[in-house]
N, C-alpha and C positions, 0 to 999 in steps of 0.2 A: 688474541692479537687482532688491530684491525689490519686492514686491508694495506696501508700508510708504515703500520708497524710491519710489518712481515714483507715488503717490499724493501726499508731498511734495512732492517736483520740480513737480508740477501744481498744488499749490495753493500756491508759494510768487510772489510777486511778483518784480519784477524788469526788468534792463531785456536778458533774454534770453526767446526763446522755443524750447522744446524740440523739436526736427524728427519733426513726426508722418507718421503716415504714414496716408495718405487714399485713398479709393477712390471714385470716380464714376461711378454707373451710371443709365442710360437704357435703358429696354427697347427703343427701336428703330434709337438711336447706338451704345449700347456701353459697353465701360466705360473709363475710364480712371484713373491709379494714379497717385501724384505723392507728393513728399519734400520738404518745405523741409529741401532741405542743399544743398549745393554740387556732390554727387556721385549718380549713383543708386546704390540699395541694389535689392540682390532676397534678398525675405522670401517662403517658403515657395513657392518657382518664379517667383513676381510680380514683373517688376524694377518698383520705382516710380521714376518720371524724378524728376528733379529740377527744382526748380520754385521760384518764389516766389509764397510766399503764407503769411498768416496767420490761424493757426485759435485761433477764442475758447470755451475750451470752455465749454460753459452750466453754470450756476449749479443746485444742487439746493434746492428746497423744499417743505419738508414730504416728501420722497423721490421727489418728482418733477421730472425734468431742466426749465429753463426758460430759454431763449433759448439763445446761442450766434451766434456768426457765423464765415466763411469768407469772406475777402479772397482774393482770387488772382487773378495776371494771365495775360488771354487772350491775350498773344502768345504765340504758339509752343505753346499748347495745345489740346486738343480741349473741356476747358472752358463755351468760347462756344461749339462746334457744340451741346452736351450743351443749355445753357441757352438759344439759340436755337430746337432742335426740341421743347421742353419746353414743349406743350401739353398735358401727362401727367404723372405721377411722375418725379421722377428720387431717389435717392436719395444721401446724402453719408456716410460709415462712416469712423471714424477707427477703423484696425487696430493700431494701437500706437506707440509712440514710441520714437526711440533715443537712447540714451543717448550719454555720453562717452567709454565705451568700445567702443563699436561695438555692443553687444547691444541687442535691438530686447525692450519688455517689450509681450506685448501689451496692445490694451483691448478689452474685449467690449460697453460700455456708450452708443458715443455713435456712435448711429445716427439719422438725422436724413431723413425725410422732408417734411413738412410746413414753410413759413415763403414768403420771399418775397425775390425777385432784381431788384439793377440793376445797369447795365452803364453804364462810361465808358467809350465808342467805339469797345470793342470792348478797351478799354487793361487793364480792370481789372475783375473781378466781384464783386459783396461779397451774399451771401447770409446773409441775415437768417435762425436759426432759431425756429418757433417748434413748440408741443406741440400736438395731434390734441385741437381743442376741438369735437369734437361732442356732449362733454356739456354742454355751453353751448347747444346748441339749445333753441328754444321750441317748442315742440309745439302741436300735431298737425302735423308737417310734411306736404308733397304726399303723397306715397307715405312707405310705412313698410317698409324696406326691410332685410338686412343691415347698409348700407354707414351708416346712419341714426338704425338700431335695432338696436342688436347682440342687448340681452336678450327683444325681443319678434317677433323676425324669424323 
């Protein structure tokens, strides 16, 4: 797929969704790597399991990514340990998608930390994204910090 092709494929409707390929990482779980397909694939050493789940990629505005969601079920994945010990970052990276012919195109653009998580009994995750609103702060915050204050830290 080029580049022209695989940006189509994602912005067309429909009642398929194209098998991305996702990556799950926790700094003190791990990571984990997953494929909505049927089968696993290994992309660049990485086998991603196969998995079900669906990824909503977010909408751009004004050139900034905004929402997005990840459905995926926690049986048989490590998932729910990721999003249980997540009193921390965890981070969500879609590496690219496969095609119909088996070539995987990658994506470099839709890396997702920030948003918010719930869980059905463990059955199912759906992670809500959303965008790094700390310029939305009202100031003078507690402290003025880095993490806070990027241009006056």
């Amino acid at each position: 797929m080029t580049k022209t092709e695989t940006f189509k494929a994602l912005s067309l409707g429909g009642a398929y969704t194209l098998p991305y390929l996702i990556t799950i990482h926790h700094p003190n779980v791990g990571t984990a790597h997953y494929i909505n397909n049927n089968e696993d694939v290994t992309y660049h050493g990485v086998t991603y399991e196969a998995s079900a789940f669906k990824y909503t990629r977010p909408k751009t505005v004004g050139g900034v990514l905004q929402n997005g969601t990840l459905e995926i079920t926690g049986i048989r994945t490590c998932a729910l340990d990721i999003v249980e010990a997540s009193d921390e970052l965890f981070t969500v990276d879609v590496i690219g998608v496969l095609d119909a012919a088996g070539d995987i195109s990658p994506l470099k653009h839709f890396h997702h930390q920030y948003g918010s998580v719930s869980t059905d009994n463990g059955l199912k995750i759906v992670i809500s994204f959303s965008n790094d609103d700390r310029l939305d702060m009202n100031f003078p915050p507690y402290i003025f910090d880095a993490d806070n204050n990027r241009g006056n830290a």
